[in-house]
N, C-alpha and C positions, 0 to 999 in steps of 0.2 A: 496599316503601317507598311515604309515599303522594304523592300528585301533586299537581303544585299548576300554575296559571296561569303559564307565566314566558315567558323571551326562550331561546331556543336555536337551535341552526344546523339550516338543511334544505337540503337537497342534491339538485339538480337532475340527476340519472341522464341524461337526456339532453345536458343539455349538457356533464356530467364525463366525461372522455376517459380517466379514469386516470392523469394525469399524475405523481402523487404529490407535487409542491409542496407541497400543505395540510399535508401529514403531519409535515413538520419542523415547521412552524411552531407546534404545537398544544403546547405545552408539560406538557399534562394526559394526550399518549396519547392522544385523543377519537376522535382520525380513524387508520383504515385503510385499504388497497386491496385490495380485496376483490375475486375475481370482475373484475378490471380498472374496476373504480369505486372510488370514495372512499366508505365508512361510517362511520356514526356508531357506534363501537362499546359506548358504553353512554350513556344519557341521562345519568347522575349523573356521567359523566366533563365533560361539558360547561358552562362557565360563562356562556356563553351570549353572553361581550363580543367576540367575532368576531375575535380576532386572527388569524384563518386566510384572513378575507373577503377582503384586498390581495393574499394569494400565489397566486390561483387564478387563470390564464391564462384560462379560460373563463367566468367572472362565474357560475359553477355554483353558490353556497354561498355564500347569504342569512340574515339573520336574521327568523324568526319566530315569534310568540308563540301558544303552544297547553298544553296539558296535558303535563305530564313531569314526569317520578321530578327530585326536587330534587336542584343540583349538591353535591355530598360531597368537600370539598378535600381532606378526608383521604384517602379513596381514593383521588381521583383522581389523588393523587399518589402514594400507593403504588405504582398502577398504572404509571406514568409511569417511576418508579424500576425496577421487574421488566422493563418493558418494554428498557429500557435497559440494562439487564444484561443481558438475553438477546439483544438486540444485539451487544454487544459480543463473548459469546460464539462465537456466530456465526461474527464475524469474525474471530475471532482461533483457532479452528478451523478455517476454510475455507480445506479444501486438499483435491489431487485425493485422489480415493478411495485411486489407487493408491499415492500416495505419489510422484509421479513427481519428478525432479530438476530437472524444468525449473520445478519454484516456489522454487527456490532462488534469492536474491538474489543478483546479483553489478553491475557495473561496468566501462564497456568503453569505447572511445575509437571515435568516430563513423569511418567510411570516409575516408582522402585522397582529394584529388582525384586524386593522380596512378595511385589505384587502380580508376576509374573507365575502362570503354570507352566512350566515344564518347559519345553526350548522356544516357549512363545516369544515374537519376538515382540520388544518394547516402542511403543513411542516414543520421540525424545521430541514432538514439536512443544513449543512454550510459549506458542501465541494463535491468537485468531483475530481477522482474516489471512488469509495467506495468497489472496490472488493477489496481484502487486495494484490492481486496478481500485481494490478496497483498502488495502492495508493503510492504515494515516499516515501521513508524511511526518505526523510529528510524535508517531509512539513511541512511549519513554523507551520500551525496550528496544529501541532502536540507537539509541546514545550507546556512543563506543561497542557499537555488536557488531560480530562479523557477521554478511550479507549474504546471505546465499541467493543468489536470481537465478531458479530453477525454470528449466525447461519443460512443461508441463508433459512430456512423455519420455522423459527422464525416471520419472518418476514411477512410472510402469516397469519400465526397462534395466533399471538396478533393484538386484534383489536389497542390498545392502543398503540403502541408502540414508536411513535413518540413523547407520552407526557409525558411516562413515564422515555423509554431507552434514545432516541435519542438528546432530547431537553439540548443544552449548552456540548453536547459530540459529538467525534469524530466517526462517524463510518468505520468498517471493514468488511465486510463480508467475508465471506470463507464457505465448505462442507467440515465439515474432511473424509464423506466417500466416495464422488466421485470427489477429488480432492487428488493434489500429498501432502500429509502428513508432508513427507520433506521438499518441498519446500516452505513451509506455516511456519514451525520452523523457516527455514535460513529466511524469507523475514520479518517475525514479531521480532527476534532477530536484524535487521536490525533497524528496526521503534522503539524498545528501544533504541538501542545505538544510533542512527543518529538521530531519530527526539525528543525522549526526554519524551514523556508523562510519565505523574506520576503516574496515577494509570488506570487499566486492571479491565474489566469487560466482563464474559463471559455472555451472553446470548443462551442458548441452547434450546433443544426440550429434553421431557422425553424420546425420542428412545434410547434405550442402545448405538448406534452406533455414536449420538452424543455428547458424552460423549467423544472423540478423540480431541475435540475442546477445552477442557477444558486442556488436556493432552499435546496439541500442545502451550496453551499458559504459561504452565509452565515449560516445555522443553525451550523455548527459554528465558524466565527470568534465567532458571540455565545457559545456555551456555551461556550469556552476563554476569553472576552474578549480575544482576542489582537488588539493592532491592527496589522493588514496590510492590504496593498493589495490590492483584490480588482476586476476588470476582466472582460469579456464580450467574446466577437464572433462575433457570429452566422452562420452558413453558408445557403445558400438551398438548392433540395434542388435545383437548377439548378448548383450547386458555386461561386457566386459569392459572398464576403464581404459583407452586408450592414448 
């Protein structure tokens, strides 16, 4: 294809951390994480109007103007489309190798207190699975529940979490940066439309690269158009709420 003069995105390797943020936002497909960076995976996939430049925590991925293969809407949405499906598949396969029971969903009523010794603390989870990559899109206890989309090192890092985040809410876990980006959009776009919850609460880590989790759950509220409430609160790696 031949080249011409235009506007497209270039990506700063040093300062991109891998976070995967950009990657929902690109609606063409353009961007991957590759190798723990963000790539441009084809020039013709690119249209070059930056809608990916606000979601990058690290100001990594600027616009500018040089020689490249011309943007191809068509493809690029082809692309966009296959890629999505093969997302979806993903997820919707992803179970242990073994087949094991413990990815079976079920339903369970958090700890009494009077089952509790002495300043132990409680559980208050009320369901299983809880990685977001298992949880069924269409579990009841998912109608009308508040959402929690936990940061999987969140969850180390608050001592309290159980009594704050988790108590009378659904949990989700996910990694936006060493997990598939995409398929975390297609499978939480899912658990909107199919299981119903009304309101989305991120829970994160102050690392910049956690910041993709916040990005992935608003990506999939736009591609369902679902209006729900959607909320943040950030952890410090100190385990303080900030």
């Amino acid at each position: 294809m031949a080249k011409k003069y235009r506007e497209i995105i270039k990506i700063d390797e040093e300062r991109c951390n891998g976070c995967g943020a950009c990657v929902p936002g690109c609606k063409e497909g353009a961007l991957q994480i590759v190798d723990g960076k963000a790539k441009l995976v084809s020039e013709v996939y690119c249209d070059g109007l930056g809608a990916c430049l606000g979601t990058c925590p690290q100001d990594a991925i600027t616009i500018e103007k040089r020689e490249a293969e011309e943007f191809d809407e068509e493809k690029a949405m082809e692309h966009a489309r296959t890629a999505r499906t093969e997302a979806s598949a993903r997820t919707a396969t992803q179970r242990l190798a073994c087949g094991c029971p413990g990815t079976m969903a079920k339903s369970m009523a958090p700890k009494k207190t009077s089952e509790a010794k002495g300043d132990d603390i409680q559980s208050q989870l009320t369901h299983w699975p809880i990685q977001l990559a298992l949880v069924p899109a269409n579990a009841p206890y998912l109608k009308d529940a508040d959402l929690v989309l936990l940061a999987d090192c969140s969850a180390v890092a608050y001592a309290n979490l159980h009594r704050d985040f988790i108590s009378n809410r659904v949990v989700a876990m996910a990694c936006p940066k060493l997990d598939d980006a995409g398929a975390h959009v297609e499978k939480l776009a899912r658990v909107i439309e199919e299981g119903g919850p009304r309101f989305i609460e991120v829970v994160m880590m102050e690392v910049p690269c956690c910041s993709g989790l916040y990005a992935i759950a608003q990506e999939a509220i736009r591609k369902v158009g679902a209006e729900i409430e959607l909320n943040k609160k950030v952890v410090s790696v100190e385990g303080e709420v900030i």
